[in-house]
C-alpha positions as a printed Julia matrix, in Angstrom:
489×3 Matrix{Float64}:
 19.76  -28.64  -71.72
 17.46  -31.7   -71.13
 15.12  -32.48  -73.99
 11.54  -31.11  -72.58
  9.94  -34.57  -73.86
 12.58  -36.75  -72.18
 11.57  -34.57  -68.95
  7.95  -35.47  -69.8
  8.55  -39.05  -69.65
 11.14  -39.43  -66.6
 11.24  -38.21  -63.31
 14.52  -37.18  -61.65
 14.45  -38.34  -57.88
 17.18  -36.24  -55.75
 18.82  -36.43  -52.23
 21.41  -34.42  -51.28
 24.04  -34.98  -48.45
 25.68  -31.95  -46.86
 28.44  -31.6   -44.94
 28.7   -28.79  -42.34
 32.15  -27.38  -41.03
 31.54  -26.67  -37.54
 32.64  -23.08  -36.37
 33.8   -24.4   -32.97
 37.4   -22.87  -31.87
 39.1   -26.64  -31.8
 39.34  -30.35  -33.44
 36.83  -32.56  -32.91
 38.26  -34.89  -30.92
 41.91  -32.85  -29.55
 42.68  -28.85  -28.72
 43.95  -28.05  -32.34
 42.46  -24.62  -33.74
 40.2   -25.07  -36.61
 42.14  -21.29  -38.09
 41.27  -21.79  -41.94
 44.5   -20.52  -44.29
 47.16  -21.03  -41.21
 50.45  -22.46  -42.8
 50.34  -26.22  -43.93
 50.65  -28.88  -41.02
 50.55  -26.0   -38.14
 47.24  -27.2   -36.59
 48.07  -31.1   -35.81
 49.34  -32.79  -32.81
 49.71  -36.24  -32.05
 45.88  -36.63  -31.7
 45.01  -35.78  -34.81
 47.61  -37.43  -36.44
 46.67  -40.6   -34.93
 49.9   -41.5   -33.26
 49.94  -44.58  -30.81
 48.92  -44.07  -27.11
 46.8   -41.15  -27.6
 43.17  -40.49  -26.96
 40.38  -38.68  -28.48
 38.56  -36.17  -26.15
 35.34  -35.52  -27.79
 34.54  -31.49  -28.46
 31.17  -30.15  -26.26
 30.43  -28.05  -29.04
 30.22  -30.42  -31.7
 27.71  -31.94  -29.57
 25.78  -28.47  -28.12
 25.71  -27.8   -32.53
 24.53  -30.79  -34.21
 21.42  -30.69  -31.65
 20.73  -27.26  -32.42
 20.73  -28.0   -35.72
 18.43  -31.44  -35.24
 15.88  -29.27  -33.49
 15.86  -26.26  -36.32
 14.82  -29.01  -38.79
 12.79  -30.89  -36.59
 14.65  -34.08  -35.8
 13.78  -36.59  -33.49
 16.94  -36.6   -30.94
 18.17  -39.5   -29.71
 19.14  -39.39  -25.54
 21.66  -41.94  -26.14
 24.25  -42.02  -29.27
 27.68  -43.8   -29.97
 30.61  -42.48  -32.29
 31.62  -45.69  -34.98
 35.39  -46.12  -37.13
 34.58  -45.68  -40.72
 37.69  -47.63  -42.4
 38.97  -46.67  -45.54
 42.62  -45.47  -46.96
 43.66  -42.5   -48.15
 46.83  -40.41  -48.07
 45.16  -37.64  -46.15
 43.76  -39.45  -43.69
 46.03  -40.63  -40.51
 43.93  -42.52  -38.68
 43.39  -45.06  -41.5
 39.71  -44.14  -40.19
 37.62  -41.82  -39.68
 35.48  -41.2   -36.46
 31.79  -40.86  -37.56
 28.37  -42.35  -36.25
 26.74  -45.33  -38.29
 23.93  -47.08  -36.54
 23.01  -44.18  -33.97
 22.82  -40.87  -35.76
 21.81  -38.14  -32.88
 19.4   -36.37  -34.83
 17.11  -38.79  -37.32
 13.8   -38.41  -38.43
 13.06  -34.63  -39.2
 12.08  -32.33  -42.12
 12.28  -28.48  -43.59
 10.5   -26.61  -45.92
 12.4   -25.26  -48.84
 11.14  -21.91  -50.86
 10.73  -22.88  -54.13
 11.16  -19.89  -57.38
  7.64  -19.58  -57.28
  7.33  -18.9   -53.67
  5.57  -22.4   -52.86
  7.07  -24.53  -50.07
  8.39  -28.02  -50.53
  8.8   -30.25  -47.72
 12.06  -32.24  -47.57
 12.36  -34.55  -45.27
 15.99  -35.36  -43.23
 16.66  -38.71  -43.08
 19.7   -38.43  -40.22
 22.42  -36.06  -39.06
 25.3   -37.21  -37.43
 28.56  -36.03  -36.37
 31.98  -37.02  -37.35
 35.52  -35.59  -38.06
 37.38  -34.06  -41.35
 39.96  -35.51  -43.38
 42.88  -33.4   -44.78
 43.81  -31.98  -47.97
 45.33  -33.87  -50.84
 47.28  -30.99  -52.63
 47.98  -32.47  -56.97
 48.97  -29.36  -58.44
 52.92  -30.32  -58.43
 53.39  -32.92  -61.25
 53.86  -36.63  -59.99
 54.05  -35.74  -56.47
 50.81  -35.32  -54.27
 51.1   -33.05  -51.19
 48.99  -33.88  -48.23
 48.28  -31.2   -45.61
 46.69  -32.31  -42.42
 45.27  -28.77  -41.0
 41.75  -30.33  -41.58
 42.42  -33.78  -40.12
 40.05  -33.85  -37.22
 38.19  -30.7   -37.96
 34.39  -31.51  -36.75
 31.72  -31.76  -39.04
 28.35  -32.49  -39.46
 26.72  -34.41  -42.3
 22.93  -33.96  -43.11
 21.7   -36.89  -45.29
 17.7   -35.81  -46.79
 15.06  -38.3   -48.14
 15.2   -38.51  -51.93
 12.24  -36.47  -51.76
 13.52  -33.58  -54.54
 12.28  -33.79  -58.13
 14.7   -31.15  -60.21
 17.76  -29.2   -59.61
 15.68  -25.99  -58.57
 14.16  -28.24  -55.53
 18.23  -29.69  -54.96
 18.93  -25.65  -55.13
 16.15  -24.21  -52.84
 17.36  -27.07  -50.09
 20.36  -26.74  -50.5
 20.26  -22.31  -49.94
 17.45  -23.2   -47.0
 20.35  -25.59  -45.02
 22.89  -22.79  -45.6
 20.38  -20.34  -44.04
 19.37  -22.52  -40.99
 23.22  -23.07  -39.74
 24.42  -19.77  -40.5
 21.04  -18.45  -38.26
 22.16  -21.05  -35.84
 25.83  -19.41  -35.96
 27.05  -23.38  -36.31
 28.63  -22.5   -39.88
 29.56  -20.01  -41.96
 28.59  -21.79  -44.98
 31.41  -20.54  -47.5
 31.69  -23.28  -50.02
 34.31  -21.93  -51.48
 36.28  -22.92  -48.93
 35.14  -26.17  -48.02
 33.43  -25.08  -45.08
 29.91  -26.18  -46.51
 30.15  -29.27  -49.28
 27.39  -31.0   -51.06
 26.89  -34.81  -52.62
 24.16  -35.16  -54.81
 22.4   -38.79  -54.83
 20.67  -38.69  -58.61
 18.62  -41.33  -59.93
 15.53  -41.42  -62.88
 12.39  -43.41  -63.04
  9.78  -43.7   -65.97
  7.26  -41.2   -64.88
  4.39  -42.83  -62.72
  7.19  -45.76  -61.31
  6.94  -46.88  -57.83
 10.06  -47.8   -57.76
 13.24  -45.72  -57.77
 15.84  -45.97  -60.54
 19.5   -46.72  -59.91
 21.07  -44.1   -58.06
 24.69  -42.63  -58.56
 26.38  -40.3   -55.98
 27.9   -37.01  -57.34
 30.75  -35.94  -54.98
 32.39  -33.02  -53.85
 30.27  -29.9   -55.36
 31.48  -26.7   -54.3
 29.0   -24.26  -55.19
 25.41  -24.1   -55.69
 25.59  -23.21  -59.11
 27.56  -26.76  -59.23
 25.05  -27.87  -57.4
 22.69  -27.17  -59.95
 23.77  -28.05  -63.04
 25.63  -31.36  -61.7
 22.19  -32.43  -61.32
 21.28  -31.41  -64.38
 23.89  -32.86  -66.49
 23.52  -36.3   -64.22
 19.9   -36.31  -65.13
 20.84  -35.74  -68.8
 23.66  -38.39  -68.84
 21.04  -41.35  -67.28
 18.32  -40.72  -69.33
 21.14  -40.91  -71.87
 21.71  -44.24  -71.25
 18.22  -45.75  -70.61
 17.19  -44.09  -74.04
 19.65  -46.19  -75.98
 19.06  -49.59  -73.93
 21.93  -49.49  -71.35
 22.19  -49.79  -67.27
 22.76  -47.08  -64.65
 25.67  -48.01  -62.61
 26.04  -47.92  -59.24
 29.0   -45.15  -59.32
 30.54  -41.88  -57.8
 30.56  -39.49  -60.11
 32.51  -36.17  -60.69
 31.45  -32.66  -62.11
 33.2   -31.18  -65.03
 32.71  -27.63  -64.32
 34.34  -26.44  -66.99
 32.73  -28.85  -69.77
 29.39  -29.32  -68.24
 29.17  -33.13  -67.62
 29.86  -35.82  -64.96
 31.59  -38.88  -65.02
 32.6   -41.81  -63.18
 34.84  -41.25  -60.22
 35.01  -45.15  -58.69
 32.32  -47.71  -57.89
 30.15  -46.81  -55.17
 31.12  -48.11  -51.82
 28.51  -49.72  -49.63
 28.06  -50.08  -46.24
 30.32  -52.89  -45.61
 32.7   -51.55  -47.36
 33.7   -49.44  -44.64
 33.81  -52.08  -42.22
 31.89  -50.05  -39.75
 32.52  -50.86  -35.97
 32.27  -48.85  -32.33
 34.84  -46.22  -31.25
 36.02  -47.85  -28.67
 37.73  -44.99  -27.32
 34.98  -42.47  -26.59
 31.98  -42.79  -24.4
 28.21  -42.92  -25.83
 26.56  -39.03  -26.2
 23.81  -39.02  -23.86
 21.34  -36.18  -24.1
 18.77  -35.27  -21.44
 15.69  -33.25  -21.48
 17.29  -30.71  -19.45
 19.71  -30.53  -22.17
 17.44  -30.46  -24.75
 15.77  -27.18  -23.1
 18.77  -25.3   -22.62
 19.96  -25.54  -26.04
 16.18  -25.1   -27.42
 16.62  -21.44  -25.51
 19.41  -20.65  -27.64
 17.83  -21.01  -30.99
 17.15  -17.61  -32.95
 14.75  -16.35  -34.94
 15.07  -17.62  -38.13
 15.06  -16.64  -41.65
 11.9   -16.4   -42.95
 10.1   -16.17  -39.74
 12.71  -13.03  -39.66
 11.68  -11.95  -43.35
  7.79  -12.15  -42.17
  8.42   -9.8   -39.59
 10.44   -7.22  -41.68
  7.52   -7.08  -43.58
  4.31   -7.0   -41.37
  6.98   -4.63  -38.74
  8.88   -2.48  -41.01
  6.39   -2.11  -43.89
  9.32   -3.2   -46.3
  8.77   -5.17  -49.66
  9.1    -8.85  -49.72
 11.85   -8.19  -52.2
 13.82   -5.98  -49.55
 12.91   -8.19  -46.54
 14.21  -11.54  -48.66
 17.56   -9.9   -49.24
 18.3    -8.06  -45.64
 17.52  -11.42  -43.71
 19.83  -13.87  -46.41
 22.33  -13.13  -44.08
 22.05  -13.18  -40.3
 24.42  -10.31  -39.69
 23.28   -8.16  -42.1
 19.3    -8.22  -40.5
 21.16   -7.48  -37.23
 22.72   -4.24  -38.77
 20.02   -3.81  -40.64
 17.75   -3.72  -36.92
 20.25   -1.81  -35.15
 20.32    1.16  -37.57
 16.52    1.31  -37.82
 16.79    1.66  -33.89
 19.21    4.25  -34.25
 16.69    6.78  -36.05
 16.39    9.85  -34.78
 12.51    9.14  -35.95
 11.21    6.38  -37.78
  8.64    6.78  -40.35
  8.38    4.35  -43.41
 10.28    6.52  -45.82
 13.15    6.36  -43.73
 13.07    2.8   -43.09
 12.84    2.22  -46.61
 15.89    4.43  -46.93
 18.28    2.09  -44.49
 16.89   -0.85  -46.79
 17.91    1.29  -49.62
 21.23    1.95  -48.5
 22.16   -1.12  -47.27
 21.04   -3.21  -50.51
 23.11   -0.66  -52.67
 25.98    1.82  -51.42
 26.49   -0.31  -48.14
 26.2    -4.36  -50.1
 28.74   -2.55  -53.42
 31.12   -1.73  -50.64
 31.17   -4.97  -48.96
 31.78   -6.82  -52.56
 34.65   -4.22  -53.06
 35.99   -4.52  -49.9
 35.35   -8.56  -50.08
 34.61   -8.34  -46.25
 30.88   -9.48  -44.0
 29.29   -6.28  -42.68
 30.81   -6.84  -39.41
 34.39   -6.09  -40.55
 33.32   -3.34  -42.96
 34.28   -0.58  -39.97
 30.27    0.67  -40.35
 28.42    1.54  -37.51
 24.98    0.89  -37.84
 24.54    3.53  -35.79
 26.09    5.86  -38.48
 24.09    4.46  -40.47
 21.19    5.61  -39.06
 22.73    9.74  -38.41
 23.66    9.52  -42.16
 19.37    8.72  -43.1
 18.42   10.99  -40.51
 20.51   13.64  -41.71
 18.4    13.32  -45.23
 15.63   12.89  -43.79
 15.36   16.23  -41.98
 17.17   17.76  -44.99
 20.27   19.01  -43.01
 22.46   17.03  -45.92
 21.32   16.14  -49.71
 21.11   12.2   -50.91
 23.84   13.02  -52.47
 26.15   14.54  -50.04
 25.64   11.55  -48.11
 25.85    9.05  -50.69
 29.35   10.81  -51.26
 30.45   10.91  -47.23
 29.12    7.26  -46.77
 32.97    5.75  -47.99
 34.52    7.88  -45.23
 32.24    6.87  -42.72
 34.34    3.43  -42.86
 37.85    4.62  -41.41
 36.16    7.52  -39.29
 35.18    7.24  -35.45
 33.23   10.65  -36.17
 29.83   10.68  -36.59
 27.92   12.24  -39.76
 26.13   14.72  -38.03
 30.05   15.38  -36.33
 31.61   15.5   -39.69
 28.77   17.33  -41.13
 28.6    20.18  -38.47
 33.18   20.32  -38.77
 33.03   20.87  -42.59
 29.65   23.24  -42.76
 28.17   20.72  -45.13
 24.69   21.58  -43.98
 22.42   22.68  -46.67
 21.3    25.89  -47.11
 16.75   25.52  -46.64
 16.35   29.31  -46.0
 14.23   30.71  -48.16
 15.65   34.35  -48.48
 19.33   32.98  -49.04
 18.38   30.38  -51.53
 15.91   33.48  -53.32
 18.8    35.94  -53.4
 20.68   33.61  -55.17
 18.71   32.54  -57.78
 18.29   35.98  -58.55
 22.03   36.87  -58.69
 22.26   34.02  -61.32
 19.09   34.79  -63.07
 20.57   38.78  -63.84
 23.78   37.55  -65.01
 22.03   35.28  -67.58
 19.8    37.65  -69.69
 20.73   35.82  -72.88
 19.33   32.6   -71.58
 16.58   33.76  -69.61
 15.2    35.28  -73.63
 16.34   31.33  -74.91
 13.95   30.39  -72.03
 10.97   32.47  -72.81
 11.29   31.64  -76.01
 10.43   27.83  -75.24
 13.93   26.32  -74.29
 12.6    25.06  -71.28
 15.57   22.54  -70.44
 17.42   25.82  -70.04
 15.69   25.47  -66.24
 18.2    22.37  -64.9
 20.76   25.16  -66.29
 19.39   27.81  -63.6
 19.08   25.37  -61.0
 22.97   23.92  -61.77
 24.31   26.78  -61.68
 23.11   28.49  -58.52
 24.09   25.04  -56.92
 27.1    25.22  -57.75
 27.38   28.81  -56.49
 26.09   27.55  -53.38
 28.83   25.16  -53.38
 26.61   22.52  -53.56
 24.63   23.32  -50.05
 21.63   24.22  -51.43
 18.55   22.05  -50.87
 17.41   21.08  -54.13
 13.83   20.47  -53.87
 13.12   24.15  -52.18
 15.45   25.37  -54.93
 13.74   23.84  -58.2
 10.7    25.47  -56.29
 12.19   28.57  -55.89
 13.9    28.74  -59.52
 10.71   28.05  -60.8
  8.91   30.9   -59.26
 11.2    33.32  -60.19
 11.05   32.63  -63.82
  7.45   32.73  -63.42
  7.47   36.06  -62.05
 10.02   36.73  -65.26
């Protein structure tokens, strides 16, 4: 925990680079699938692993992507771009280089607006996004020896480089959740850190508070969560103040996270620039984009989040606290839509019920089944039968908080399942009277505990005569009835 005073007197200044795994079907620059968890080594050919006399061939998508995402977070586009070798060595990387861009990033110049805790907006600006290809996988857990699997040689990528224009770890946070929310809208990314598919650098640096100009900056690599995310920037912040308290020098350095103990530390001296002894791909042709181009993909942009959240809420009528949680995830708004669609009617209450649903039963069985909504086996229209059949009080909350499970591995609807087993509940007035009665005369002895001012005895009436229903009766017309029969008692 930073000291509150230190805080007072410095000012954290944050920039965070992000690197997108592109959900396209092959390589960036050959036809190898992108399949994450297929065997080590099975998705390479002599492309990929760089061997002489082959060619790149440079992936449509990767191109058709990045300029969706330049023109969700307002970039400036550029009509004509070139793909650059960045040199440097490493075991997982075949090419001794790695295709990138260096002078002429595609997308430069653009901005988003991240939602702070308190609901305010900060303004972030994007400094450049450009497209280049994965390395593989260095594999250390076997003693001395280092295995290297090449799967995600080649895979494409984009990296998004912001201004330094965050000031704490919350600001680094609420980016870094709004660029997970644009490319998974854009259905460029999936966004699972976990497994690599979205990764995050933080740039960290401190000034005295009031400073012009910026404080020496190191680069905290490979974060792969956004709780990392967090407190890497936090424990960076610490660790430099740290050191200007007693005297010293921030170094120019790549750091690493210490998950486990809560620190960074030095990882290598930073590379610059020339380090990498950039130069043009001379195998592949410039990108040239046209305004034609430019429309076309425009046209395919979606809604997005919060314009999506706004609408849930001026639409629907839902909470902001609903709306914010259906539209986090892009498929789960969709099912979210569909079901509401799928209403037999569709007043508030049973909106509100689908958003009720969804954000409990429906969201505890995804977590237990550790699957998206799409390959739960829900329909949404099933969904939708299962709230209507509350709704019009055919089936208790209950019932169909209890048939909702099935509804997973059946092709039946509720109302079908509903209608096979006789699980309709019983609203007649006359059946539901006669029964009460029947259970009211064979408890004289409580009935006197009753008048005598054990009141709680009357969740005793109602359980039993539901359960002598067999559960079917419908529990608000009951309590009514129960307690007009005592009355009359």
């Amino acid at each position: 925990m930073i000291d509150p005073t230190l805080l007072a007197k410095y000012e954290p200044v944050i920039g965070l680079e992000v690197h997108a795994q592109m959900l396209t079907k092959s390589k960036a620059f050959c036809m190898c699938s992108t399949e994450f968890g297929a065997p080590p080594n099975s998705r390479t050919c002599p492309i990929c692993l760089a061997h002489p006399g082959t060619l790149p061939m440079l992936n449509e998508n990767l191109v058709r992507f990045i300029t969706k995402m330049g023109l969700a977070t307002n970039c400036k586009i550029r009509e004509r771009s070139i793909f650059a070798r960045k040199n440097y060595f490493y075991p997982d990387l075949p090419k001794g280089y790695q295709i990138s861009q260096y002078e002429t990033p595609i997308c430069h110049g653009g901005w988003i607006e991240a939602e702070l805790p308190d609901g305010a907006l900060k303004r972030i600006g994007i400094t450049r996004i450009h497209m280049e290809e994965d390395s593989g996988k260095s594999i250390h857990d076997f003693g001395v020896d280092t295995l290297v699997d090449l799967n995600r040689a080649g895979v494409p990528l984009i990296e998004i480089v912001s201004e330094p224009d965050m000031r704490s770890s919350e600001e680094g946070y609420a980016y870094l959740t709004a660029i997970k929310s644009i490319v998974t809208y854009l259905g460029i990314c999936d966004g699972n850190m976990e497994e690599g598919s979205l990764r995050c650098d933080a740039n960290v640096s401190v000034r005295i508070k009031g400073a012009e100009k910026f404080g020496q900056k190191t680069e905290v690599k490979n974060l792969n969560s956004f709780r990392n995310v967090k407190l890497a920037i936090e424990a960076e912040i610490e660790r430099q103040i740290g050191i200007l308290e007693e005297g010293g020098k921030v170094l120019h350095q790549s750091m690493l996270f210490d998950a486990n103990k809560g620190v960074t530390r030095p990882m290598r001296t930073k590379e610059e620039a020339h380090d990498y002894r950039y130069f043009p791909e001379p195998d592949l042709l410039p990108v040239t984009i046209t305004n034609e181009y430019l429309d076309e993909v425009r046209n395919e942009i979606p809604e997005m989040q919060r314009a999506r959240r706004d609408r849930f809420i001026a639409h629907f009528g839902l909470p902001k606290y609903d709306a914010d949680v259906l539209t986090v995830e892009k498929e789960i708004a969709d099912f979210f839509e569909d079901a509401v669609a799928g209403l037999r009617n569709s007043p508030k209450d049973l909106i509100k019920n689908i958003s009720n649903y969804l954000m409990g039963d429906v969201m505890r069985l995804i977590s237990e089944a550790k699957v998206s909504i799409t390959k739960l086996g829900l329909l949404p229209l099933h969904l939708a039968d299962l709230v209507s059949l509350v709704g019009d009080k055919t089936i208790s909350n209950k019932i169909a908080k209890d048939l909702l499970p099935e509804l997973l591995s059946s092709k039946k609807s509720p109302s079908e399942i509903v209608a096979e087993r006789g699980m309709a509940q019983v609203s007649d007035d006359s059946a539901l009277r006669e029964a009460v009665k029947n259970i009211l005369a064979n408890n004289t002895d409580n009935i006197a505990k009753y008048k005598s001012g054990k009141t709680n005895l009357f969740g005793f009436f109602v359980g039993q005569t539901m359960k002598a229903m067999g559960g079917k009766a419908n529990p608000t017309l009951l309590n009514e009835v129960v307690k007009e029969e005592l009355e009359k008692l």
